[in-house]
Structure formats: C-alpha cells, structure tokens
C-alpha positions as CSV (number, residue, x, y, z in Angstrom):
1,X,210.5,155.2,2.3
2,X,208.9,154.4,5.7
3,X,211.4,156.0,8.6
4,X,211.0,152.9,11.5
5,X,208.7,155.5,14.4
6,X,210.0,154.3,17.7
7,X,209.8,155.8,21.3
8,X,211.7,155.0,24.4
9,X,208.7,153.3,25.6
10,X,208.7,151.0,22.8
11,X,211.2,148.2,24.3
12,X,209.3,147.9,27.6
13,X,205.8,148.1,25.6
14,X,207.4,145.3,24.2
15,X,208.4,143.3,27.1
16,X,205.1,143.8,28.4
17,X,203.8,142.1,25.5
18,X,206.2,139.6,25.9
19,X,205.1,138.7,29.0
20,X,201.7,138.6,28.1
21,X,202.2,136.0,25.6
22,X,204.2,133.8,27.9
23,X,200.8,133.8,30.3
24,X,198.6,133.1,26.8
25,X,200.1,130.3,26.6
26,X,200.1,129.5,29.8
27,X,196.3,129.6,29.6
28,X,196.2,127.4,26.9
29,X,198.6,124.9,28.3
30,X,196.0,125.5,31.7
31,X,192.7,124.8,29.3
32,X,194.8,121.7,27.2
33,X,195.3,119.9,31.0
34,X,191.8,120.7,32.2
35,X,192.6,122.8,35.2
36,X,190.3,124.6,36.8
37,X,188.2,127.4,35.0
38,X,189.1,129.8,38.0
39,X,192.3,129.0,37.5
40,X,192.0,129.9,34.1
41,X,189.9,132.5,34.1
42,X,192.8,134.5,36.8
43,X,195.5,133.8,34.1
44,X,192.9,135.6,31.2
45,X,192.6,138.4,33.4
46,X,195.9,138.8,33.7
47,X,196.9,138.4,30.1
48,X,193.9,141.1,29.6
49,X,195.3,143.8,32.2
50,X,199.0,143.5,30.6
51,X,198.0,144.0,27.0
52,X,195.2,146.7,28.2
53,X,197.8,148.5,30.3
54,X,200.8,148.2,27.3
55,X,198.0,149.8,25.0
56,X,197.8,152.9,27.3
57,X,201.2,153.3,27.6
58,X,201.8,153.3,24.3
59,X,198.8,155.9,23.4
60,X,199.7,157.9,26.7
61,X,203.7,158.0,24.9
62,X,202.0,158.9,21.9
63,X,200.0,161.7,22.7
64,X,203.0,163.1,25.0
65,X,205.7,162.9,22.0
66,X,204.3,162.7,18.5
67,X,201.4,165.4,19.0
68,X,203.4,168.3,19.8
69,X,203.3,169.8,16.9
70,X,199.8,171.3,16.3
71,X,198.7,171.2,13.0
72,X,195.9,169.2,11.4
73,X,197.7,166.1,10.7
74,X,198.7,165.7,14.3
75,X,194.5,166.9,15.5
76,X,193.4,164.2,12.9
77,X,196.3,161.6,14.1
78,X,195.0,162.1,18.2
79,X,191.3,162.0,17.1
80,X,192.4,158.4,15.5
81,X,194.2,157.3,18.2
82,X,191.8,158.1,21.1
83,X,189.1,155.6,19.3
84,X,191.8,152.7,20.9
85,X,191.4,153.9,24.6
C-alpha cells in the first residue's frame, strides 16, 4: 500500500502549476488568434520560468525533508533526483 508523500510545499507547488497552465493556454488561445510571435514568445517564457521555478522548489523541499536520514536509499534517492535540476 502506497502512503500519499506530501510536503507543505506541495499546495503552492501546485498553484504554481496551476497558474502555469492558465498562461499555456493562454499561449495557445495567443497562437489560435495570430497574435504576435513576441507576444507569444513573452507568454512561453513565462509559462517556462513558473514550471522551472515549481521544479526547484519542489527538489529544494525534497532534499531539505525526505533526505535526512542518511542511509543508501536516501544517497541513491538524491543522486536520482539531482538528474531533474
């Protein structure tokens, strides 16, 4: 039986992610109207930046709670999880 793994970081990771979906679509409402590609482009950067900067927040809340324990389950769980960064 899987027990759920949640942090107290989880719900604004989420929310972040939230957001960034809301300004996906935005970019795709942007590119079905043929507005402009700088336009466009701004809104994939931002998209980009909020799904980059949930990623490290949730790695960063990783390495800070779930790898206090040292053993070599938790070395070989940060060695996995350091690939994403």
């Amino acid at each position: 039986m899987n027990v759920p793994h949640r942090h107290n970081s989880h719900p604004k990771i989420s929310a972040r992610l939230k957001r960034a979906r809301g300004h996906l679509d935005s970019v795709v409402t942007m590119i079905e109207e043929g507005r402009p590609c700088t336009d466009i482009a701004q809104q994939l950067h931002a998209v980009e930046k909020a799904i980059t900067n949930a990623k490290r927040v949730l790695i960063h809340d990783h390495i800070d709670h779930c790898l206090d324990e040292a053993s070599v389950e938790s070395t070989a769980d940060f060695k996995e999880i350091t690939r994403y960064l």
